[in-house]
C-alpha positions in Angstrom: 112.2 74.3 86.6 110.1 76.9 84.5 110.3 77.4 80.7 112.5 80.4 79.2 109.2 82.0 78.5 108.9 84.8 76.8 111.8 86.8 75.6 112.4 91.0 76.5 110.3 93.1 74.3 112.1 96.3 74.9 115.6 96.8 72.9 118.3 97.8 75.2 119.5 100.4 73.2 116.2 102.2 73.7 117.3 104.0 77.0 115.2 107.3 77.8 117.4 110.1 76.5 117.8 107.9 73.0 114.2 108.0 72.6 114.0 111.6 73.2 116.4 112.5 70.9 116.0 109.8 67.9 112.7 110.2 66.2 113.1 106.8 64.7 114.0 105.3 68.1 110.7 106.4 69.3 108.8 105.0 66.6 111.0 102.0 67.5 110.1 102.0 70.4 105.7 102.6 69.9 105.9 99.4 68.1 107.7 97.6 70.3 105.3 98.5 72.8 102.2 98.3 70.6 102.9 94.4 70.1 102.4 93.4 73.8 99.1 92.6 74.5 98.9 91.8 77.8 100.6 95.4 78.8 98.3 97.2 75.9 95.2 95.4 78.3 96.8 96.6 81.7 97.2 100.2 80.7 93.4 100.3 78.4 95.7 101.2 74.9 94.6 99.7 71.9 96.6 99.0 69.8 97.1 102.3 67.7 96.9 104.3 70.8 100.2 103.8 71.8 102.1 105.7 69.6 100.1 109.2 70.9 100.1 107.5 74.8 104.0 107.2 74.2 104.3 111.0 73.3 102.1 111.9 76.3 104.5 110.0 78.6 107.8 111.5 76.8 106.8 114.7 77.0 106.5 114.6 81.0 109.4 112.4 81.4 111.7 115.1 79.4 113.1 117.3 81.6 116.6 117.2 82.3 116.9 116.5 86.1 114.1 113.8 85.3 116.4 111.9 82.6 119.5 112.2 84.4 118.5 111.0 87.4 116.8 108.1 86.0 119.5 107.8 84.2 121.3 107.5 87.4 119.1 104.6 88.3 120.6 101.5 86.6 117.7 99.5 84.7 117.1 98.1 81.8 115.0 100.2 79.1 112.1 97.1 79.4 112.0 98.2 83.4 111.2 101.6 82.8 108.5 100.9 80.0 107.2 97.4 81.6 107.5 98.0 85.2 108.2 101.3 86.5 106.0 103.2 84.3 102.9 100.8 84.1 102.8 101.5 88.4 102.4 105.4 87.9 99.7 104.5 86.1 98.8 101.9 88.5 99.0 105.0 91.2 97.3 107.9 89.2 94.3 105.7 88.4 93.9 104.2 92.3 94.5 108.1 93.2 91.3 108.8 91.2 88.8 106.9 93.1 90.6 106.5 96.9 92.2 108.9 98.9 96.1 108.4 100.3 95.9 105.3 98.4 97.8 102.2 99.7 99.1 99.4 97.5 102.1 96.6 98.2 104.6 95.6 96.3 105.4 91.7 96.6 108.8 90.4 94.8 111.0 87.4 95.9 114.4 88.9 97.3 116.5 90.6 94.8 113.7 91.6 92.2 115.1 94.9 92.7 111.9 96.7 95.3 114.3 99.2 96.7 115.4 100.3 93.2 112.2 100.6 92.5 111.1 103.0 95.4 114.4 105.2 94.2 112.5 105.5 90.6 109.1 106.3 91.8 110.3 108.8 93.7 112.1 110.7 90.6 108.5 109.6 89.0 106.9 111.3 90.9 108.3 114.5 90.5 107.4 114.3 86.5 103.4 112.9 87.3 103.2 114.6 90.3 102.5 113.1 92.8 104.6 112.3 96.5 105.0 108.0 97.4 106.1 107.4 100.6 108.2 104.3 100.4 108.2 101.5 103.0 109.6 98.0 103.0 108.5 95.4 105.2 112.4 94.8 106.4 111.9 98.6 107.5 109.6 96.9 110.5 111.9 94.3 111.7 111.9 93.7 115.0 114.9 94.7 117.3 117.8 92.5 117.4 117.1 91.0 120.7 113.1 90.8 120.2 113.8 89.2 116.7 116.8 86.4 117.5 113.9 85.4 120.3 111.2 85.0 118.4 112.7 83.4 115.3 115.2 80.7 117.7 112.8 77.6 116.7 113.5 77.9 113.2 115.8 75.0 111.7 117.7 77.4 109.4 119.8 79.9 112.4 118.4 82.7 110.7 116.9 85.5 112.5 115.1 87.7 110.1 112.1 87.2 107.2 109.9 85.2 108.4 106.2 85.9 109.4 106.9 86.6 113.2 109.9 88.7 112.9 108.2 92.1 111.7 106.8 94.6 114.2 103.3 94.7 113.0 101.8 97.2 115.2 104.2 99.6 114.5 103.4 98.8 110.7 99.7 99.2 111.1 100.2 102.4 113.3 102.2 103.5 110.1 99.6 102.3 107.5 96.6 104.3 109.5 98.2 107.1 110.2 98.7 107.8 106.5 95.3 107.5 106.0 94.0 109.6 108.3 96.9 112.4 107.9 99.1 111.6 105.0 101.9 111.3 107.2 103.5 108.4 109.2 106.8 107.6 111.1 108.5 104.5 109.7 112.3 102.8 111.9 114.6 102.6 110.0 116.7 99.0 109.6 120.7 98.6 108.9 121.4 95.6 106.9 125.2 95.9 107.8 124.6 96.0 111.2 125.5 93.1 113.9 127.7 91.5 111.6 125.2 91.4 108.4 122.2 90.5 110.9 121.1 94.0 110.5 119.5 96.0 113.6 116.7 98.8 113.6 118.8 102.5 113.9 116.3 105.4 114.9 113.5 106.3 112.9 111.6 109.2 110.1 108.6 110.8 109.7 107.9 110.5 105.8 104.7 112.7 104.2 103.3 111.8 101.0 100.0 111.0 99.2 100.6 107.3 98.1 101.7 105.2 100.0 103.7 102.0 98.6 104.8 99.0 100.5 107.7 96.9 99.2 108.7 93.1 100.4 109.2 89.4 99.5 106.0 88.4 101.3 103.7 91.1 101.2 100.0 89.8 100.3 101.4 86.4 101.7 98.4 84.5 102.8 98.1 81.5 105.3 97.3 78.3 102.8 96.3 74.3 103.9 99.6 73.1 104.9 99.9 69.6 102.7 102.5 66.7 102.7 104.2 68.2 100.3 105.2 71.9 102.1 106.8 73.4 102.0 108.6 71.2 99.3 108.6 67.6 98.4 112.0 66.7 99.9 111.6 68.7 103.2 113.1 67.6 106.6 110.8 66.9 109.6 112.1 69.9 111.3 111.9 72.0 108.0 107.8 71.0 107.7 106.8 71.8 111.3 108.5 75.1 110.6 106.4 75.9 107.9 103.1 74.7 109.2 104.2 76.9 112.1 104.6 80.2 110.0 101.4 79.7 107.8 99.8 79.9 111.5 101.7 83.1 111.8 100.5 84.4 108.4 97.1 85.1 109.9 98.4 87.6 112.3 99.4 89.6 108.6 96.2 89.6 107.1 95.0 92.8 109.1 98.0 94.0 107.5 97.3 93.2 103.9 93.8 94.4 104.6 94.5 98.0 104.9 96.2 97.9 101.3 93.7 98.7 98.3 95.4 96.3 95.6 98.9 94.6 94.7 101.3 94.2 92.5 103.4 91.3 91.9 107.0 90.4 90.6 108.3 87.6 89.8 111.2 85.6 88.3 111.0 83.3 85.5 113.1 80.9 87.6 113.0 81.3 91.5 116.3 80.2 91.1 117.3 84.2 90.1 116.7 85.5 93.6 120.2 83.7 95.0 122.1 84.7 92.2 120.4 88.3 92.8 121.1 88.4 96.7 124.6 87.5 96.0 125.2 90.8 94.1 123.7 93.1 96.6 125.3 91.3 99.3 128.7 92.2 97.2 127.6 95.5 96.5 127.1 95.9 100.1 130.9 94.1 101.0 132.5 96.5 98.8 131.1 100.1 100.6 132.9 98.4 103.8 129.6 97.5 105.5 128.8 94.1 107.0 127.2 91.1 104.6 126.3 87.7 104.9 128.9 85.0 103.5 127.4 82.7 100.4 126.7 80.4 102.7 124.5 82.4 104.8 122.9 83.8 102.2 121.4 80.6 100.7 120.6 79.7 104.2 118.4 82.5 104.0 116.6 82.8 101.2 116.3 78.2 102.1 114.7 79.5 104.9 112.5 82.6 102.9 111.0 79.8 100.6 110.6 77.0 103.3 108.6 79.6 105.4 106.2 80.9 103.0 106.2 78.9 99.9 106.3 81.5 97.0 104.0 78.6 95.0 101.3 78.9 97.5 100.9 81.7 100.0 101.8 84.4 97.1 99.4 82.9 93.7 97.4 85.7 92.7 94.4 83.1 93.0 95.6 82.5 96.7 95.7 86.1 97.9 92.7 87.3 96.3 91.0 84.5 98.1 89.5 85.2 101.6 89.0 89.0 100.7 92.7 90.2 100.7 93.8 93.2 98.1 93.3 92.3 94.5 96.3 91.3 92.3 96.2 94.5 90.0 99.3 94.0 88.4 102.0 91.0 88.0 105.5 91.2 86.0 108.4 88.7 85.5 111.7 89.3 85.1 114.2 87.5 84.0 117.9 86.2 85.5 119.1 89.8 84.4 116.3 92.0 86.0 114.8 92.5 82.3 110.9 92.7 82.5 109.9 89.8 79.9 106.2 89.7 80.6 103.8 92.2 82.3 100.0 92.5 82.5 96.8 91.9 84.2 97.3 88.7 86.7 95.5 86.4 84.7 97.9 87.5 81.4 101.0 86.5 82.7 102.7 83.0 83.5 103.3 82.0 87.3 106.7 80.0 87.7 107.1 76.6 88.5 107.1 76.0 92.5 110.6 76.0 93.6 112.8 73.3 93.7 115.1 73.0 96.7 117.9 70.5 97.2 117.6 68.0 100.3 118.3 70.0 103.7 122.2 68.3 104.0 122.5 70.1 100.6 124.7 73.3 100.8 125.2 74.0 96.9 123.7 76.8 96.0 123.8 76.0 92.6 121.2 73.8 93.2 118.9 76.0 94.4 116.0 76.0 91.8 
């Protein structure tokens, strides 16, 4: 298990419309800022800078639709400041040098991706400038096609590993952004089938960044050791992830077409359960159809026996082989606060994930 690591650097009382209106919140708020090195180096601030940068950034961010509907967006204010902010930069300054840029988002389950998407898109109304929005669970296969072609597996589960996405439909996507700034993306229920989820129809989206979201995007194919994908594996759980790092090579086309990434991670891998179990609640409460706890931490047992977070997602691993660069990496911790943010290098990667012995079915063990 990982360290506590570094403690939030934004105060939660610091929410948008308080800074607006409080001149000593703001100032509050500059020096908070000012203190982090690692995100100073990330956005090219020195030190003293930020104070002016923050007034810049307020000023656009002011309007009223812009605070209410971030407002509207439940985050903490270290998200906005340490996350959500940092990629618009991230985007205006790959948008200076590369048309229809292309960049992917990689987070374990539950990081909070799609919330995410929902704030760059009220972003980009205040930088201007028009993301198109993907996740990789938007390219699932079909139900049929997918329950096929993930049967080996030792876990029963039939989507997120390598081999259950429809890549040509996600490279067809991909190019035809680049070439026209418009692409059609399915669409994918979660609640369908019981909580197994099904693709429903399809949209044309237009936009001039494109931004793609998902627990293993980047993910590349690593030497399989005795050890993977942890140290108390089964047999079964072993040839299944040997067999999906063979898959991973059918991605790397993929990964090729984006210009950079952008990494986040927890400070435990331990947070992505309790995460999943939220949304999957959320989800039970509109009336829709969710997995059981159970079948949940089968799941996300199966997520990190397929591609092990520890070595298919290191920023030295995907940079390796010449996949997108690591641009950008922030950690979170178990309440979704951004505790850490920077340049790649800058910014602790978490202990590999401990996993309880296969007969195991406490997900409180889940490390």
């Amino acid at each position: 298990m990982s360290s506590p690591g570094p403690t939030v650097w934004v105060d939660g009382d610091l929410k948008l419309q308080a800074v607006l209106d409080g001149p000593l919140q703001r100032r509050r708020l500059a020096r908070q800022l000012a203190r982090q090195r690692g995100w100073r180096t990330l956005l090219g601030l020195e030190e003293g800078g930020v104070a002016a940068w923050l007034d810049q950034q307020l000023a656009l961010l002011a309007p009223p639709t812009i605070v209410e509907a971030l407002a509207a967006i439940p985050h903490h204010p270290s998200v906005l400041w340490g996350l959500w902010i940092p990629m618009v930069q991230l985007m205006g300054s790959v948008q200076r040098t590369t048309p229809r840029p292309r960049i992917g988002l990689a987070g374990v389950p539950g990081t909070g991706k799609t919330t995410l998407g929902q704030a760059m898109a009220v972003l980009g109304q205040a930088y201007d400038f028009s993301p198109i929005v993907a996740s990789v669970d938007d390219y699932y296969l079909p139900l049929p096609i997918r329950t096929r072609a993930m049967a080996a597996n030792p876990f029963a589960v039939d989507r997120g590993p390598p081999g259950s996405h429809d890549l040509q439909w996600l490279n067809r996507s991909l190019d035809d952004f680049a070439t026209h700034g418009q692409c059609r993306i399915p669409c994918f229920d979660k609640g369908l089938a019981g909580g197994r989820g099904d693709r429903s129809g399809s949209g044309r989206h237009r936009g001039n960044f494109f931004l793609l979201e998902g627990w293993m995007v980047g993910a590349r194919p690593f030497p399989v050791g005795p050890e993977d994908p942890h140290p108390d594996a089964s047999a079964a759980e072993r040839a299944w992830c040997a067999r999906c790092c063979n898959v991973l090579t059918e991605y790397t086309s993929t990964w090729e077409r984006l210009h950079g990434l952008v990494m986040v991670v927890p400070q435990q891998w331990r947070h992505s359960l309790r995460w999943r179990l939220q949304a999957e609640a959320r989800q039970r409460r509109r009336g829709k159809g969710a997995l059981s706890g159970a079948q949940l931490e089968r799941l996300l047992r199966c997520f990190w026996a397929s591609v092990p977070p520890h070595r298919a997602l290191q920023p030295a691993w995907t940079s390796a082989g010449g996949g997108p660069p690591v641009m950008m990496m922030a950690t979170l911790d178990g309440r979704r606060r951004v505790v850490d943010v920077g340049p790649p290098e800058a910014v602790n990667w978490p202990a590999p994930v401990q996993l309880p012995s296969s007969s195991s079915s406490s997900a409180s063990s889940t490390g």
